[in-house]
N, C-alpha and C positions, 0 to 999 in steps of 0.2 A: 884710558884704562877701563876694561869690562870688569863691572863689579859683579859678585854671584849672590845668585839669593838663597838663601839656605828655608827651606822649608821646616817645618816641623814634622817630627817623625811620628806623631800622633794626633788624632784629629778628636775634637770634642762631639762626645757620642751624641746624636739627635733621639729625642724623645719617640718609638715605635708607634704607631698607632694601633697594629694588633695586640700590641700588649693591653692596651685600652681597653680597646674592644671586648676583648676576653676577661679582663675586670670586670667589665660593666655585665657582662653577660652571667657571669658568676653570680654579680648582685642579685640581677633580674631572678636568678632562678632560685638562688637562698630566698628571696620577699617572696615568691610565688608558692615553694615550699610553705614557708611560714603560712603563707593564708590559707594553701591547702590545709592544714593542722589543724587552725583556728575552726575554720570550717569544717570539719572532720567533729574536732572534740565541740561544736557545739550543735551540730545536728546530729550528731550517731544518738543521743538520750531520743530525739523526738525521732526517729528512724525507728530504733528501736522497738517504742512504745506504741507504735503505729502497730508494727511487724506483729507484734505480740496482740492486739488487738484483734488484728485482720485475721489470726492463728487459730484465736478463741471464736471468733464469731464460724470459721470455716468449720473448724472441727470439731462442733457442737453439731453444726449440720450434720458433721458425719455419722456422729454417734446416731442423734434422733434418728434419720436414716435407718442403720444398722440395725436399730430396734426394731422399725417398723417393720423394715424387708422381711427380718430374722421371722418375725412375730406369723407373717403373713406367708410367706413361707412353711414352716412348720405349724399353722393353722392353732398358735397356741391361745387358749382363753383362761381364762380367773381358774374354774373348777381342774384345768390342768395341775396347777400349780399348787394352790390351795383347798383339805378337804375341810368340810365344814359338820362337824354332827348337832342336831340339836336335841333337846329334851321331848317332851311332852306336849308341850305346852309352845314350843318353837321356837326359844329362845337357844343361840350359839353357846354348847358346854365345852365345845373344843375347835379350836384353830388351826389347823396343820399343814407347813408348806412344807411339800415334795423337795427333798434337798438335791437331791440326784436330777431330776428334771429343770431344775433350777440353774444347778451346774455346767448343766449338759447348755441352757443356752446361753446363760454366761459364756459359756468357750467360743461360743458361735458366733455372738454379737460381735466378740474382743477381735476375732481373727478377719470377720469383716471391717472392723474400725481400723487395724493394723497393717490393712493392706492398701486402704483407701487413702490413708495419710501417708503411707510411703512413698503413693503414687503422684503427691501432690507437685507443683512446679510451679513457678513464675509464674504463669499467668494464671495459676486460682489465686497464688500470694503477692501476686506483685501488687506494691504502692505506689499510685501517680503523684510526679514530683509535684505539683501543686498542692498536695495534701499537708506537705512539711511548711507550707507558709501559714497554714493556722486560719487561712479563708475557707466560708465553707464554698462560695462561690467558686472558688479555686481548687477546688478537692477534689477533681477529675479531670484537671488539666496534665498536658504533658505527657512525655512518656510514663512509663512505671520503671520503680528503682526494683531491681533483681532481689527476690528473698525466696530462697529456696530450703526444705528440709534438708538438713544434713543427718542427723540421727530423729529416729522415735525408738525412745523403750515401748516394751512390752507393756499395753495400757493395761492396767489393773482396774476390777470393779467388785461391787461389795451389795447384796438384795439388799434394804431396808423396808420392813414394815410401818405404815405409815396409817394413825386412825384419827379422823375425823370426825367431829360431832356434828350431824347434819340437821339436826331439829332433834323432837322428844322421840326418844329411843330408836332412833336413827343416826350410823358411823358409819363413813368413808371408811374401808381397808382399801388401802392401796398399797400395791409392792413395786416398790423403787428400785431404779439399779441406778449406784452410785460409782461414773466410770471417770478415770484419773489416767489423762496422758500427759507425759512427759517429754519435750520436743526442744532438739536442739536448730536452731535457725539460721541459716547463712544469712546476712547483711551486708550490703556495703561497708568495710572496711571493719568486716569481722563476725563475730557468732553473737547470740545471745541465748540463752536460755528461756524456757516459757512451759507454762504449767496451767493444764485446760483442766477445768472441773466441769462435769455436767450431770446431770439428773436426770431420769428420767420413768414415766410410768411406766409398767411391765403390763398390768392389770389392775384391776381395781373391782370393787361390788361394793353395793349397799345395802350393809348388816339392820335387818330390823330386831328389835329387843336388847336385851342387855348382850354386852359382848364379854368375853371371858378375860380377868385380868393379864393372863398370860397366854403362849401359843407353842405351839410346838413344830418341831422339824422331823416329820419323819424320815426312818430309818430310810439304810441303802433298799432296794426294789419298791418301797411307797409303799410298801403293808405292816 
């Protein structure tokens, strides 16, 4: 008698190894994610700080710059700016800076500073990746990490008169322009903001005798 074997009509599923694979692969990329992050949120501060450094040290040049060309260009000196009347006796009774000629190169300095920072790129702003290890010996290694302007406001600036006491009845006058740019920065893995202060001399003389408490601005045409 031929016995029959009866098989099973369902077989026990074996374990895929692509499924594996594709697990494991998932993991790998969430841990790499992750460390990307870690790394991200603990170098963007010191990227950052860098960016905004390298910003101010660039567009401080710019400005000094700006002045001097402006200055050298339009051939401006002290008695441009400032008229001086004295007494009798030669001592300063009146101080007066030209507002209008003043103005005139405020506008001029500002729209050279404005066109120079616009023009900036990577490689005036770029930071070499050795600089974020905190070595100074390493502060010019590697590539450079991309930081480029994305916005500059419209800089603003402001004359200051400035006096000095230089020995007996001797005073520095010096007229300051006080210029304020505001600059929005691309970074690796986002913007920052950053805010350049600079100073800078216009002109300057040295007032012998007594100088006058106060000064004056004259009118529109400087008479």
């Amino acid at each position: 008698m031929v016995r029959c074997r009866h098989r099973p009509w369902f077989r026990t599923p074996r374990p895929r190894r692509g499924r594996g694979l594709l697990v494991s692969a998932l993991l790998g990329v969430g841990l790499a994610l992750l460390v990307i992050a870690a790394l991200d949120s603990a170098l963007r501060p010191v990227v950052a700080t860098l960016a905004q450094a390298k910003t101010e040290n660039v567009v401080t040049g710019i400005i000094n710059d700006a002045v001097m060309e402006t200055l050298s260009a339009e051939a401006v000196v002290y008695q441009d700016l400032v008229t001086l009347e004295r007494n009798g006796a030669g001592q300063v009774t009146v101080l007066a800076t030209d507002s209008v000629k003043m103005n005139m190169l405020r506008t001029r300095i500002l729209e050279q500073v404005l066109d120079k920072v616009d023009s900036l790129n990577n490689e005036d702003l770029g930071i070499p990746l050795g600089s974020i290890t905190g070595l100074s010996t390493a502060s010019d290694w590697g590539p450079d990490l991309p930081v480029e302007v994305l916005t500059a406001a419209t800089p603003k600036a402001e004359f200051r008169n400035v006096f000095t006491s230089e020995g007996i009845n001797q005073t520095l006058h010096q007229v300051m322009l006080d210029v304020q740019v505001e600059i929005t920065l691309l970074i690796p893995g986002g913007t920052v903001e950053t805010q350049v202060n600079a100073e800078v001399c216009v002109a300057e003389t040295l007032l012998l005798g007594q100088v006058p408490d106060t000064y004056l601005e004259l009118p529109a045409g400087g008479s």
